[in-house]
Every structure is written in C-alpha cells, then in structure tokens.
C-alpha positions in Angstrom: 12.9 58.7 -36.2 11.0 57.6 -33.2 13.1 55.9 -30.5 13.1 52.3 -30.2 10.1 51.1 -27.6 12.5 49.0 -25.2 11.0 45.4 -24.1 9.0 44.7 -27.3 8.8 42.4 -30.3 9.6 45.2 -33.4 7.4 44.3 -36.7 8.4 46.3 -40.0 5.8 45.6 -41.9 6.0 46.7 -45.5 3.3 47.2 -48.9 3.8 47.8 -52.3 2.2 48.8 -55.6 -0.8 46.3 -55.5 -4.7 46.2 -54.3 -4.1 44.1 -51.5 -2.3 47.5 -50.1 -6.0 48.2 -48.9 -5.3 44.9 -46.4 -2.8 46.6 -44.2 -4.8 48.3 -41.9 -6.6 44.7 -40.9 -3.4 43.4 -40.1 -2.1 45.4 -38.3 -6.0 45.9 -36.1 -5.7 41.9 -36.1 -1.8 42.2 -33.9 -3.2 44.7 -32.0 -4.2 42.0 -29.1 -0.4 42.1 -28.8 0.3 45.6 -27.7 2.0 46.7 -25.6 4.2 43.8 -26.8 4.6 44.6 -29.8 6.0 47.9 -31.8 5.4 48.2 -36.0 6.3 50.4 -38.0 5.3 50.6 -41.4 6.9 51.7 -44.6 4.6 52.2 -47.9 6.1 52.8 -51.2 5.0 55.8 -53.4 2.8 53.4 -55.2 1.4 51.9 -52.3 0.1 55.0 -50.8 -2.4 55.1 -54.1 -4.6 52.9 -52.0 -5.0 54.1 -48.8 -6.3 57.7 -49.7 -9.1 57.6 -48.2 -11.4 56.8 -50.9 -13.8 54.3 -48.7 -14.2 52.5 -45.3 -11.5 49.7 -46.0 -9.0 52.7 -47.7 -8.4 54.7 -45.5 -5.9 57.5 -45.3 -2.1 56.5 -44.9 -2.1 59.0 -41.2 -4.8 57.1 -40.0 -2.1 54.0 -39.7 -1.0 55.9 -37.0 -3.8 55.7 -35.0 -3.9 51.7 -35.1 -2.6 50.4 -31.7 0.9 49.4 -31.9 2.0 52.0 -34.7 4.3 54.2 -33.8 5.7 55.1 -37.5 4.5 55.2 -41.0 7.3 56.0 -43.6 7.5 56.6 -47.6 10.7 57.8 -49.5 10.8 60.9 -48.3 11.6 60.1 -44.8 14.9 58.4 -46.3 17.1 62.0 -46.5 14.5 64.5 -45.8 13.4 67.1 -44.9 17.0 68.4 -44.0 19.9 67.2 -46.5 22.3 64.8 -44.8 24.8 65.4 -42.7 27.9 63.6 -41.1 26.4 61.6 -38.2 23.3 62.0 -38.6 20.8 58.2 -39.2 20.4 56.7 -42.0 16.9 55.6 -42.3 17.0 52.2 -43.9 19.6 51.2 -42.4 18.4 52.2 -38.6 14.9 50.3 -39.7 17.2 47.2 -40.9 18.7 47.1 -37.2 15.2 47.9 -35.5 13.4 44.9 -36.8 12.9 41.8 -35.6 11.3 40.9 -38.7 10.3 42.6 -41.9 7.2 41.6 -43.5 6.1 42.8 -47.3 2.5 42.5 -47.7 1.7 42.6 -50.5 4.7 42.2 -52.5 4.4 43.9 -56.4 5.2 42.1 -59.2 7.7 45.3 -59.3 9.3 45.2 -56.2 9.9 41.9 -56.5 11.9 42.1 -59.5 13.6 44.7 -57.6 14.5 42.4 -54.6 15.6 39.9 -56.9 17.7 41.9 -59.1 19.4 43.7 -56.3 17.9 47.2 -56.9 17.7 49.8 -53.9 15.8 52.6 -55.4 13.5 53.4 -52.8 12.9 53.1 -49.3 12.4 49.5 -48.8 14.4 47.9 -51.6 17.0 49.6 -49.8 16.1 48.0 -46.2 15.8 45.1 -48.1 19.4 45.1 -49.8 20.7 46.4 -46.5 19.3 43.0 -44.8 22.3 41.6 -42.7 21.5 38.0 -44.7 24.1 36.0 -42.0 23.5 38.0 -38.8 26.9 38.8 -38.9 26.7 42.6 -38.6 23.9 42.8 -36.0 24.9 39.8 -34.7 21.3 37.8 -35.3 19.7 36.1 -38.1 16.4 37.6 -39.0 14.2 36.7 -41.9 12.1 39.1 -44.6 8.8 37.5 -45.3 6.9 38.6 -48.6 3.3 37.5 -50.1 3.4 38.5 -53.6 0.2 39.9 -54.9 0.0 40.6 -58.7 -2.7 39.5 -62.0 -3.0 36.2 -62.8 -1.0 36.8 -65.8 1.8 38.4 -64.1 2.3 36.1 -61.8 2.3 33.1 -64.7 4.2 35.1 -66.4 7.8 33.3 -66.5 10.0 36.1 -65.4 8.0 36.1 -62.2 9.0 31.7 -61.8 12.6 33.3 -62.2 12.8 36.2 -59.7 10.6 33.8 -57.3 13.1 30.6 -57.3 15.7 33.2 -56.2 14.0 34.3 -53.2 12.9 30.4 -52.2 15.6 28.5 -54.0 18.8 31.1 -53.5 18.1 33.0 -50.3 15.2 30.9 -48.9 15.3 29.8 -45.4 15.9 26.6 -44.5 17.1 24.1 -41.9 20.9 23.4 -41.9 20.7 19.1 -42.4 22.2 17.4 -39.3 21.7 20.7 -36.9 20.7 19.7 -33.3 19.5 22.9 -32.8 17.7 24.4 -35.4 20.2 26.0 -37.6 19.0 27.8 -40.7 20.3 29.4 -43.6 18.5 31.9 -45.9 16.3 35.4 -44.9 13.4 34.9 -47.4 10.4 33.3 -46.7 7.8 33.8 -49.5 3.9 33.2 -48.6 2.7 32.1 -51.8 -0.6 33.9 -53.4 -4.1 32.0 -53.4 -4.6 28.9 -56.0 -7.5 31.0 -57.6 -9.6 34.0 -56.6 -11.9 36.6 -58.4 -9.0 39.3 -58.8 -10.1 43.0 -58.9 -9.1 43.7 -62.3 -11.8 41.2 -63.0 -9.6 37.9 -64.2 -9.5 34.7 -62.5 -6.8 32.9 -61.6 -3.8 32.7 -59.3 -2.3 35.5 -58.2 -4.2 37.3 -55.0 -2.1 37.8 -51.6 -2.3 34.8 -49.1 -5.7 35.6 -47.2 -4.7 38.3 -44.6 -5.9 36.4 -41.7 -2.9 33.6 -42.8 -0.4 36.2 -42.7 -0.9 37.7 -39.6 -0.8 33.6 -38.0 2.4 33.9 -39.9 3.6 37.1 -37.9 2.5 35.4 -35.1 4.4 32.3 -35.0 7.3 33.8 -36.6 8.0 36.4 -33.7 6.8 34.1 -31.1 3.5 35.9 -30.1 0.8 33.8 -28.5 -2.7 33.6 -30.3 -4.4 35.6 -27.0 -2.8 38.0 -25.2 
C-alpha cells in the first residue's frame, strides 16, 4: 500500500451497493481545496464499482478516482490478500487502513452493508475495516469516529429491519457526549447522516430514503476533521 503522506489530515472514505455511488467523485473534487492537507483514500465494494464504469459524465471509471487531487489509493476486495498469498509479516490491509484514518466516511451506506455493520459481519473489505474499528481508542491510542449516510428505496429504508440495524448504530454505538465532562468527552464511533425527508429516487418512487445531499456531507467532513471552509 502506498505509504502514509506525513503532516496531513487522512480521509477513508467509503461507498457501497447504491446509486448515490455515482456522488463520490463530487466529494472528493469538493475537499480538494484542502490538498495538500489532506490524504483519501477510497475503498469501493464490488457492488459499488457497478456505478462508476464509465457509463456517462457523472460515472466515471473507478481509475479515474485517482486522478482527483488528494487521492492517493482506490481499493476493492482484491487488494485485501492479493495479488501474492499472505505471508508472515507482511500488512494486513484493513487493518493498516483502520490505523491510517483519521476518520472513515461511508457514503452511501447500502441497505446491505448496513445490516452487515450492524450484525457484525466482515465479509469484505470494509465491513472488515469496520469491525476492525478500535471503538475506545484503546489500541491506537485515539478515539476516531465512522460516519455513514444510508442511501436505499423508500421502502427499504421504512422497512422495519432497517429501524432495528439503525438504532444500533445511533442508539448502541452512537457518539455522544459523556454528561458532566469539562472537556468534551465522548463515547460511541458511529455517527449516522440520516437520508433526505423525501426525494424523487431513481428507481422512480418517492419517498425517504436518498443520501444526505452531498454538499452536507462533505461540511460534515469538514467540521469533523477540523478543515477550514477555504483553504
């Protein structure tokens, strides 16, 4: 893997099995007022990659990522134990990306994936980051926080499985502020960016259910890693 750029903010920012894939690219062109200080690199799932083929302006090819200022990686499950087999002492990919972050940023998050971050499933490249995710700071010796935006059909995200697997992320292992702390003290790694109150989705429906507007997520980033508006 790349070697870590020394001096700068680290984004991992993440997308899953959904249309609002095809967003990725104008977030990361939005943070790109903050190179040199920041680094991102990006993991897409095999389900992801569906949408950035190249098929139009606003999809374009998952290698054209790195191109974007600030990129300096683009991964998918085969960068996990490939293209050598493993060996004693050599990285291991999802857990050098879980110490490289600052902050890990799924967007959008699947219906899926999300069922596999609740559950505790590691099947893949970033469920494993994910369940890898020193939740104390107690093993890198910081607290960091995963922030998702689901993105799913109105149905799926009424449906009431997706309530459950949601109120585990806010409820369970939700950041929030430890009561009485002077100085900021929180608990919790997961911060979820809830999906627009109704939008015309692309399947057609309408209804709840589309990823936060991009342009909200990438404030989010922002504010979340400390990066000023201008650079």
């Amino acid at each position: 893997m790349p070697p870590t750029t020394n001096n700068r903010t680290h984004l991992l920012l993440a997308a899953t099995g959904s249309v609002a894939t095809i967003k990725i690219p104008n977030i990361i062109t939005a943070l790109a007022r903050h190179t040199p200080h920041l680094s991102i690199r990006v993991i897409l799932t095999n389900h992801a990659q569906n949408f950035l083929a190249g098929q139009s302006a606003e999809q374009p090819t998952v290698a054209s990522l790195l191109s974007l200022p600030g990129v300096e990686a683009v991964y998918d499950d085969r960068a996990e134990w490939g293209p050598e087999p493993w060996t004693r002492g050599a990285d291991i990919l999802h857990i050098e990306l879980r110490r490289w972050a600052d902050i890990l940023v799924i967007a959008p998050l699947s219906a899926n994936t999300l069922a596999k971050l609740a559950n505790g499933f590691s099947d893949n490249l970033l469920t494993s980051v994910c369940r890898a995710w020193d939740t104390d700071g107690q093993v890198d010796g910081r607290r960091k926080r995963i922030v998702v935006a689901p993105a799913m059909n109105t149905a799926m995200w009424r449906h009431p499985v997706t309530a459950k697997h949601v109120r585990v992320l806010e409820e369970e292992w939700g950041v929030r502020r430890v009561e009485g702390s002077g100085d900021g003290e929180e608990t919790g790694w997961f911060e979820v960016l809830r999906p627009q109150a109704s939008k015309v989705l692309a399947c057609g429906d309408v209804g709840s259910g589309a990823m936060l507007e991009w342009t909200e997520i990438v404030k989010v980033v922002e504010a979340r890693l400390g990066l000023s508006g201008e650079e």
